[in-house]
C-alpha positions as CSV (number, residue, x, y, z in Angstrom):
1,X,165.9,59.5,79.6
2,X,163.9,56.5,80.3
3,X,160.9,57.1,82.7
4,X,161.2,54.2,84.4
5,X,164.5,54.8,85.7
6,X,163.2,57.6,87.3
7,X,160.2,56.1,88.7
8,X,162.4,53.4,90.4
9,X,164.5,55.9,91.7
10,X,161.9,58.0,93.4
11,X,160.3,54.6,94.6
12,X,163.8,53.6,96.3
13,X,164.3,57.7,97.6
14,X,161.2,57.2,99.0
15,X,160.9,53.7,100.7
16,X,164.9,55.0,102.1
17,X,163.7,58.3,103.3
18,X,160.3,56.6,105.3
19,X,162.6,54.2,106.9
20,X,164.5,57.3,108.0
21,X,161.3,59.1,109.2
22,X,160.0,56.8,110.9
23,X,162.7,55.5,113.1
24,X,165.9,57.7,112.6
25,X,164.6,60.7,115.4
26,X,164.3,58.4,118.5
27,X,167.4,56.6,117.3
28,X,169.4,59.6,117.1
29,X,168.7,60.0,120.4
30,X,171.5,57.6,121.5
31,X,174.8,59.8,122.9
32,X,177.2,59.6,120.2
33,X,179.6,61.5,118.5
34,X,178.6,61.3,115.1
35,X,175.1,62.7,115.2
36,X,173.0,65.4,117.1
37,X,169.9,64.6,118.3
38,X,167.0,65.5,116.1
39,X,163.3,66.0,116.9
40,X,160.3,64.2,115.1
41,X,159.4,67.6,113.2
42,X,163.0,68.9,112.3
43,X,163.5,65.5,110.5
44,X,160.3,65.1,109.1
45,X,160.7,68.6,107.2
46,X,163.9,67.9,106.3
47,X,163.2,64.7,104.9
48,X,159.9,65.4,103.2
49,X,162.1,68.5,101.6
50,X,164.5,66.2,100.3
51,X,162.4,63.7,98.6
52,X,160.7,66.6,97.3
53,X,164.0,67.9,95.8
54,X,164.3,64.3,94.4
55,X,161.0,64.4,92.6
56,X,161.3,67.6,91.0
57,X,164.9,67.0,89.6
58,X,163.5,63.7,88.3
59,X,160.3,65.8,87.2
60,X,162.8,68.4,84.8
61,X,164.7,65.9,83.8
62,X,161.7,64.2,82.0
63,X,160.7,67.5,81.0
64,X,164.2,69.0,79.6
65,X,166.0,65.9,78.9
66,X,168.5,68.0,76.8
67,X,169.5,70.5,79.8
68,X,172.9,69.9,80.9
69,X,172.5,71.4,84.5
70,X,169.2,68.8,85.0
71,X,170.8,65.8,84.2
72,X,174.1,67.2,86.4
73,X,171.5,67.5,89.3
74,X,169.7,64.2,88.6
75,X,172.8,62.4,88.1
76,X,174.5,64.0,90.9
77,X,171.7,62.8,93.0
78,X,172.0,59.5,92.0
79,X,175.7,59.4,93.2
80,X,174.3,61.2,96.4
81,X,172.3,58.5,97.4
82,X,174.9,55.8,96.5
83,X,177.5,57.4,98.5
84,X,174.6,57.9,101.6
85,X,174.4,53.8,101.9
86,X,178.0,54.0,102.8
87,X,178.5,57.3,104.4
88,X,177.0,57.8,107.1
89,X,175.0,55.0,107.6
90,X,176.9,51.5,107.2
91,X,179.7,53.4,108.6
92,X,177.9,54.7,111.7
93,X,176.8,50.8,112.2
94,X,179.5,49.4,112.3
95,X,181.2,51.7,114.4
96,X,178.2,52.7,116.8
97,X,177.4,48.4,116.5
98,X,174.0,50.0,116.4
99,X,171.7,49.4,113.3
100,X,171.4,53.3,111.3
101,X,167.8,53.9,110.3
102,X,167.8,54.0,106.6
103,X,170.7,51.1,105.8
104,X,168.9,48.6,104.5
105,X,166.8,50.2,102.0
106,X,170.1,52.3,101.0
107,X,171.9,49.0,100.5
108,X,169.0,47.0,98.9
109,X,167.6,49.7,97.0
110,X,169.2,53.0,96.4
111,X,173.1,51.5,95.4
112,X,171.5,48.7,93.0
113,X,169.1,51.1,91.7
114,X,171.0,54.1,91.3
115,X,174.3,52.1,90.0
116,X,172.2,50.1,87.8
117,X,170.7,53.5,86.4
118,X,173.8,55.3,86.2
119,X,175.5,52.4,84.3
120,X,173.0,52.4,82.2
121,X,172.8,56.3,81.5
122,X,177.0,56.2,81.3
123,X,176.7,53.2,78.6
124,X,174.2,55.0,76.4
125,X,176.9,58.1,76.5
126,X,174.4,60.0,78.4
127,X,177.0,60.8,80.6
128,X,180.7,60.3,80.8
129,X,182.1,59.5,83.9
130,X,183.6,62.6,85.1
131,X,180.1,64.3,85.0
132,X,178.8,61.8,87.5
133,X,181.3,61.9,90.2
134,X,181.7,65.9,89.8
135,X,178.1,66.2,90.0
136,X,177.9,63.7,92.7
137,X,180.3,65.9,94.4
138,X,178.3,69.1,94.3
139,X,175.0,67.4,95.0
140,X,176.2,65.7,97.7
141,X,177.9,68.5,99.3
142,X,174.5,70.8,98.3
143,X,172.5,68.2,100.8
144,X,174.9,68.2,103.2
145,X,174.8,71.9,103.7
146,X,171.1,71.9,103.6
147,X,169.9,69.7,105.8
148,X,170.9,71.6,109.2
149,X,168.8,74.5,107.5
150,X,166.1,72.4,107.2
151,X,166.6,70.8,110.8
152,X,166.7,74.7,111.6
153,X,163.6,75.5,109.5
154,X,161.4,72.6,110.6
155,X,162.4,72.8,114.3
156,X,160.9,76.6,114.3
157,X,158.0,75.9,111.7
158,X,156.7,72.8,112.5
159,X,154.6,73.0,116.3
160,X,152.5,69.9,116.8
């Protein structure tokens, strides 16, 4: 595993989940169907948990680069975030006709990053490509049921 593919994809988690943080509370503020309303500190945690998750599976998969489950959970995040660009968020705009915090740096960074590292890691038989869409699968679905816990968890820990 290359280290720059994991720098570029922390820098593109992180420049995605900032333009989430910084305008994705008051904009899920709007009524609508396809989103609760979340406070300033539930999101923050939640993000800031995330993108902490992202840097330690890109962390052990420097580390371990011959553990199977890492590069599962690094790849599977990879093919998270690719599948985040289009579900929810350019979904959500086009049917809300409202812009979704986070789209543009999901489409401009995290799907050419991601695809270009993925590619890359499935052409140098890193990977086959059964490994990255089940472990996009699991990661994805992992997030998913995570981030109401950590809505949960920073709504009752975070008071400021």
């Amino acid at each position: 595993m290359k280290a720059f593919y994991v720098i570029f994809f922390c820098l593109a988690v992180t420049l995605h989940n900032l333009e989430e943080a910084l305008w994705l509370p008051q904009w899920s503020q709007i009524d609508s169907s396809f989103q609760k309303p979340v406070t300033p500190n539930e999101f923050h945690f939640a993000v800031l948990i995330i993108t902490a998750l992202a840097y330690l599976v890109s962390f052990l998969t420097l580390s371990f680069p011959k553990s199977k489950l890492i590069k599962w959970a690094f790849t599977g995040f990879l093919g998270s975030m690719i599948f985040n660009a289009f579900f929810p968020h350019l979904i959500v705009t086009i049917v809300m006709k409202t812009y979704s915090p986070g789209l543009i740096t999901a489409l401009l960074l995290n799907v050419p990053i991601n695809t270009v590292i993925l590619h890359s890691l499935h052409k140098k038989n890193f990977i086959k490509l059964k490994e990255i869409i089940i472990s996009t699968v699991i990661v994805g679905i992992l997030l998913l049921a995570m981030i109401p816990l950590l809505f949960t968890l920073g709504g009752s820990l975070i008071n400021f």
